[in-house]
C-alpha positions in Angstrom: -32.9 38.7 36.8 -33.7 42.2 36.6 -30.3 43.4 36.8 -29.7 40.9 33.3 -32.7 42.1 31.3 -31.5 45.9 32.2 -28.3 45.2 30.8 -29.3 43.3 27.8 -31.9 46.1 27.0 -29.3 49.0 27.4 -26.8 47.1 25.1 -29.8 46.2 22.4 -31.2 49.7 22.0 -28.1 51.9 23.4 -25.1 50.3 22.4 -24.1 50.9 26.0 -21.7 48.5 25.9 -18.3 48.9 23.9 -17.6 46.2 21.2 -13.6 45.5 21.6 -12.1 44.7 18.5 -10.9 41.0 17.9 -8.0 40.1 15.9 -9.0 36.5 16.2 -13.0 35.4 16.2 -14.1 32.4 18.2 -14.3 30.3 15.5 -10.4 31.0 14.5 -10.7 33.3 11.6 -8.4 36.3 11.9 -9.8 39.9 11.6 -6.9 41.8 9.7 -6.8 43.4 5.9 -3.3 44.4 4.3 -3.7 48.1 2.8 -1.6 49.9 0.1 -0.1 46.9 -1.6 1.9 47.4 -4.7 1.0 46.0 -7.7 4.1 43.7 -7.7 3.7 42.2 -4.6 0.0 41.4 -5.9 1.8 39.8 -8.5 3.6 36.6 -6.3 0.0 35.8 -5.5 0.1 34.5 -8.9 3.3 32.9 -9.0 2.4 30.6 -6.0 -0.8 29.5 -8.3 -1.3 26.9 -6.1 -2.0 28.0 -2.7 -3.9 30.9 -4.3 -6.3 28.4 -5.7 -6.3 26.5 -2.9 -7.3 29.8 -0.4 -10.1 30.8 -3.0 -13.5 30.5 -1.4 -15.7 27.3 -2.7 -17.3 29.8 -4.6 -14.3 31.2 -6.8 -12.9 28.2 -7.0 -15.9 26.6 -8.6 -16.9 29.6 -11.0 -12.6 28.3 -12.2 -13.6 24.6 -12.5 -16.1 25.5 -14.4 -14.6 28.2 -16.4 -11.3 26.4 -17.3 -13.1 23.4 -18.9 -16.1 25.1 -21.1 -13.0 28.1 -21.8 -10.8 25.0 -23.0 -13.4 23.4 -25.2 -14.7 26.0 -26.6 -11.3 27.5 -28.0 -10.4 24.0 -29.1 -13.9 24.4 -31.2 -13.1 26.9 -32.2 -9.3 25.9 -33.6 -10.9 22.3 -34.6 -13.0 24.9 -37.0 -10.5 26.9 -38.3 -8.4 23.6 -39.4 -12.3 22.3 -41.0 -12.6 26.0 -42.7 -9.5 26.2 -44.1 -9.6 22.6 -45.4 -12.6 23.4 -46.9 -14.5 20.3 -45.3 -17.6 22.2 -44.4 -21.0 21.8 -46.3 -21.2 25.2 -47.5 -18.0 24.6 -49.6 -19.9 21.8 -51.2 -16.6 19.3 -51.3 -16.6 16.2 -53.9 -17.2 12.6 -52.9 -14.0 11.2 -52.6 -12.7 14.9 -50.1 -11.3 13.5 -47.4 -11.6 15.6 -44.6 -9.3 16.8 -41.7 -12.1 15.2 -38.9 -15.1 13.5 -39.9 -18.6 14.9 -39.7 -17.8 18.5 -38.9 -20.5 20.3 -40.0 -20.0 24.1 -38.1 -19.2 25.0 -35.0 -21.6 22.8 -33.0 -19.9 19.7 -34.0 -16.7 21.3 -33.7 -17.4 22.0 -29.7 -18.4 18.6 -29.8 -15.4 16.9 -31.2 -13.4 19.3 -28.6 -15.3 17.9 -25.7 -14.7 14.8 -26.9 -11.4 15.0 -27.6 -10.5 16.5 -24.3 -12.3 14.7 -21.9 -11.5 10.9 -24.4 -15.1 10.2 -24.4 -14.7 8.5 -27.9 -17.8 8.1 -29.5 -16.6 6.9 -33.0 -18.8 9.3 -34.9 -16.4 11.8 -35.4 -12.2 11.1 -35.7 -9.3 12.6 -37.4 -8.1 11.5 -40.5 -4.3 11.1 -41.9 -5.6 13.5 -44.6 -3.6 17.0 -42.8 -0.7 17.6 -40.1 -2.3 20.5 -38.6 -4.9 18.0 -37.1 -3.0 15.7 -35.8 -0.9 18.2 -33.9 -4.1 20.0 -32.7 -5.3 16.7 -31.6 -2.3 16.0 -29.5 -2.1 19.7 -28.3 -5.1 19.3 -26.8 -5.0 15.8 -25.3 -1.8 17.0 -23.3 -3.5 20.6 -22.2 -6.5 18.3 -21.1 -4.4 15.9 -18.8 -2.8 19.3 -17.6 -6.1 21.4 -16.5 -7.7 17.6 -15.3 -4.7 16.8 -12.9 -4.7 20.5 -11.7 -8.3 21.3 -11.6 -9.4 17.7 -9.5 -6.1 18.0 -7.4 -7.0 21.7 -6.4 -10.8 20.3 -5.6 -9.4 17.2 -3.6 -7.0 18.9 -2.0 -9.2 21.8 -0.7 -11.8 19.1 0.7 -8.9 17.2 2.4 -7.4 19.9 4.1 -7.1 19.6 7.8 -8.8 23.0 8.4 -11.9 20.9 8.5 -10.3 18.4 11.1 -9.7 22.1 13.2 -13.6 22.4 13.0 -14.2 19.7 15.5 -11.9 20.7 18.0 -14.0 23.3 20.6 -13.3 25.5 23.3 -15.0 27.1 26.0 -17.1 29.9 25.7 -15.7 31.7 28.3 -12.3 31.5 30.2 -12.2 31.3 34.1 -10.1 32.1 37.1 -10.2 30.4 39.7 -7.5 28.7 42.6 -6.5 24.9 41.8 -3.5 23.2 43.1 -2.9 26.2 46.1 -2.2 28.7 42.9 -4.5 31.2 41.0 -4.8 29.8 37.6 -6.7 30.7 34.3 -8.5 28.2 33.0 -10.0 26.9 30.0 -11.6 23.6 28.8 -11.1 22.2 25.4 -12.5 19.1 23.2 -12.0 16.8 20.5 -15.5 16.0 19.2 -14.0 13.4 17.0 -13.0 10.2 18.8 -9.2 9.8 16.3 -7.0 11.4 18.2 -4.6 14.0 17.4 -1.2 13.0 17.6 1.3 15.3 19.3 -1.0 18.1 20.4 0.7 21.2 21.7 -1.5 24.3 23.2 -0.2 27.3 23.8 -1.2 30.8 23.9 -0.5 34.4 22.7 -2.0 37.3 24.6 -2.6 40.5 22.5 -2.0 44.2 23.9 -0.7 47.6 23.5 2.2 48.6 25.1 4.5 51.8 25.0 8.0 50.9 25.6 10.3 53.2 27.6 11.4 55.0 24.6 8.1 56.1 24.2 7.3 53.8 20.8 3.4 52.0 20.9 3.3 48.6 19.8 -0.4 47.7 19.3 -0.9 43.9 19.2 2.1 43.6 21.4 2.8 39.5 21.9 2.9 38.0 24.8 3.9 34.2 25.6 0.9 32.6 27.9 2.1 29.3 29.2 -0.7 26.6 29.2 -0.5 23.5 31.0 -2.4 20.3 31.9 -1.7 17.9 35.0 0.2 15.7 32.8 2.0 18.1 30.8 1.3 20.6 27.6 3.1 18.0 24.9 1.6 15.0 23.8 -2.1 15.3 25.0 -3.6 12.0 25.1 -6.6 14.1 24.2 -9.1 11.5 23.8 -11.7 13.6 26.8 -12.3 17.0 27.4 -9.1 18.7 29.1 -9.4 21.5 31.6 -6.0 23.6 30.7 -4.3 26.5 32.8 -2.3 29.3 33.3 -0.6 29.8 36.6 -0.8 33.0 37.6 2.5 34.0 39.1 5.1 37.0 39.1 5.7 36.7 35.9 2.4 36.7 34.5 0.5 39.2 33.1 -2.4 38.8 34.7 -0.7 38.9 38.0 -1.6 43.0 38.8 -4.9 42.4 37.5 -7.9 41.9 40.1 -11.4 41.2 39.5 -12.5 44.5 39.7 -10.5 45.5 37.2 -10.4 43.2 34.9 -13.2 44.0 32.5 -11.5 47.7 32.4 -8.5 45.9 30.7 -7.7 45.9 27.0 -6.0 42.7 25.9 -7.0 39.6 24.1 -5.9 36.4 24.7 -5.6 33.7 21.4 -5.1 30.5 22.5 -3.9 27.7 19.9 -3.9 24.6 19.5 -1.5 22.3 17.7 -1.4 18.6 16.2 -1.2 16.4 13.4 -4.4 14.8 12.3 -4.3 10.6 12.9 -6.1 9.9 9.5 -3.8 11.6 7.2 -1.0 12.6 9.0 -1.7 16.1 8.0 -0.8 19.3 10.7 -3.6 21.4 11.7 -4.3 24.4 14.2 -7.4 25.3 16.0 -7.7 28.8 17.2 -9.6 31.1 19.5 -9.6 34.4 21.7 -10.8 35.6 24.7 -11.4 39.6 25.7 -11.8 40.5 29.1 -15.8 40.5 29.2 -15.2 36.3 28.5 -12.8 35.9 31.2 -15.0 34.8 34.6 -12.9 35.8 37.8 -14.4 33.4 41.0 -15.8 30.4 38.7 -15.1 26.9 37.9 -16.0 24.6 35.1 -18.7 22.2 35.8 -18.1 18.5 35.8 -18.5 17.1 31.9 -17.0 13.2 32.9 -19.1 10.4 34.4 -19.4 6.5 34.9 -22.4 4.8 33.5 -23.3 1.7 34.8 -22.3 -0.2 31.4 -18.5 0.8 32.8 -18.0 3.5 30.0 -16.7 7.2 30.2 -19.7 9.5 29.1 -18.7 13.2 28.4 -22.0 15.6 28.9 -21.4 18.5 26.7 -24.4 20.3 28.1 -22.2 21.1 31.0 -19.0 21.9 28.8 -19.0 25.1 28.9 -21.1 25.7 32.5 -19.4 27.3 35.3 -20.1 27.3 38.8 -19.4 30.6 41.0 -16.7 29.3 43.9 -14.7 31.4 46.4 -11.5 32.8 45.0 -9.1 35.4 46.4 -9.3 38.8 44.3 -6.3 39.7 42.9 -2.9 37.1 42.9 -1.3 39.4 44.9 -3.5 39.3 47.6 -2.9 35.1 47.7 0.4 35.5 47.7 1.0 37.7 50.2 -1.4 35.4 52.8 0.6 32.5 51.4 3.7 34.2 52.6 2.3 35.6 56.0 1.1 32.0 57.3 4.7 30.7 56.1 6.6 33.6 58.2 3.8 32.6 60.7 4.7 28.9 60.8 8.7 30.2 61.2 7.9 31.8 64.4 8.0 35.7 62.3 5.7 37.9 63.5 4.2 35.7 65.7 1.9 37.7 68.0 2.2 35.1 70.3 5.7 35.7 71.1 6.3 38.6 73.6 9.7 39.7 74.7 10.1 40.4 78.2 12.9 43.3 79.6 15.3 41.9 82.2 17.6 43.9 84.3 21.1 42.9 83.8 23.2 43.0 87.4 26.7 44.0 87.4 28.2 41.1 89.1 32.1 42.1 88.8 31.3 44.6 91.1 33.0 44.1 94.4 
């Protein structure tokens, strides 16, 4: 207890502890700017109008709804006065009885916004309409009917489409806090435990994982956030989760992995992160999604397991605790894979009869037996 408090005080008020950078945060949101951009590239941003509006923040995109709709009317108002001006249909040019004006009942530029709004949304009061009296109106009117449907179809799609997106669905899908590694099967493995809090499934799930580091390649070049396949697999297989339950998923760690030369001493000296993601297609809508998240060394747990999370109630259903989902439990685990390996391989040259202290050769003295 007091060893916890010490290091939680040193790291409050001391900053003992080094903060690793993360290209990916927990939650799936990647940590990386682009710097020195030229002004035409910028430029494609607008080209592709509709992903841009569809990656602006609830915020931006909003202060657009807003801002395409009162920017629309209020230029039509304006126009809508303009065609009333030069007409000569407002009070101030004091027309005759029988004038016939371009729109009815515009009286300044108030009831010109008004007849704009109505216009553009087709509210259709019946107070105010255009008249056969001028061609200029009538085009204007259809002008801005057309424009209307245009910014309507765009503005609503970009707002349904944004709320629709399976980024959300990725919000219910949660991993561990922490990554363990631990023996299953006979083999050092890396584990982690992931869940669908929604009980849809998703449909073709594929998990996978990237793990980040530098590395200096015999020519001498660093690559920082040098890729690295991680292979993750489930008892029944890493395609087509039937992921209806919390899955425990794993690494094996063998010769070809890169955490094979690590041991748990040395692990939290190590400088990697691992991203693990998650792929599938959402069974509501049929839409693709990804779930991401990342583990540095400090979140990686060497001689733990994950606590039990599936029970039986009496009723005969499956419960799922999630108090336990991401509790681990400290069990005995070998060191370093090397270190189980090379005792795996010792008790097999053992049960072949190699180095078997047991056997002992014995000298015999050969006799020469042609000798007369």
């Amino acid at each position: 207890m007091f060893k916890h408090l010490r290091k939680w005080f040193f790291t409050r008020f001391f900053g003992c502890t080094r903060r690793r950078a993360r290209l990916v945060s927990k939650d799936g949101r990647c940590n990386i700017e682009f710097g020195n951009v030229e002004a035409q590239s910028r430029l494609i941003f607008f080209v592709d109008i509709w992903t841009t509006v569809l990656d602006l923040k609830w915020r931006y995109k909003m202060t657009i709804f807003i801002t395409a709709f009162l920017g629309s009317w209020f230029f039509f108002g304006l126009l809508w006065y303009v065609v009333a001006y030069i007409h000569k249909d407002l009070p101030e040019f004091h027309p005759p009885a029988n004038h016939t004006p371009c729109v009815e009942h515009i009286n300044g530029l108030t009831s010109a916004f008004l007849f704009s709004l109505e216009t553009q949304v087709t509210i259709g009061y019946g107070f105010r309409c255009v008249t056969e009296q001028c061609g200029t109106a009538i085009f204007l009117l259809i002008f801005q009917s057309i424009l209307g449907v245009i910014i309507n179809s765009f503005m609503c799609g970009a707002i349904l489409a944004k709320i629709s997106r399976p980024k959300k669905r990725a919000k219910t899908i949660t991993f561990s806090k922490n990554a363990v590694i631990s023996k299953r099967g006979g083999k050092l493995c890396l584990l982690i435990r992931v869940a669908n809090l929604r009980k849809s499934l998703l449909i073709g799930s594929h998990i996978y994982g990237k793990l980040l580091r530098t590395t200096i390649t015999p020519e001498g070049e660093t690559i920082i956030l040098d890729q690295i396949n991680i292979n993750f697999v489930v008892d029944a297989g890493n395609e087509n989760l039937f992921f209806i339950s919390p899955l425990t998923i794993y690494h094996v760690i063998d010769h070809t992995s890169p955490f094979f030369h690590m041991a748990a001493e040395t692990l939290p000296q190590q400088d990697f992160e691992l991203v693990v993601f998650l792929d599938g297609t959402v069974e509501a809508t049929s839409a693709t999604c990804q779930v991401r998240t990342s583990y540095v060394p400090e979140e990686v747990l060497w001689g733990y397991r994950f606590a039990p999370i599936v029970s039986k109630t009496k009723e005969g259903k499956y419960r799922v605790d999630f108090h336990n989902f991401s509790k681990t439990v400290e069990v005995e685990t070998p060191h370093c894979a090397m270190c189980l390996y090379n005792e795996k391989d010792a008790r097999a040259k053992v049960r072949r009869g190699y180095d078997n202290p047991n056997f002992v050769l014995s000298e015999v003295n050969e006799t020469d037996d042609t000798k007369m």
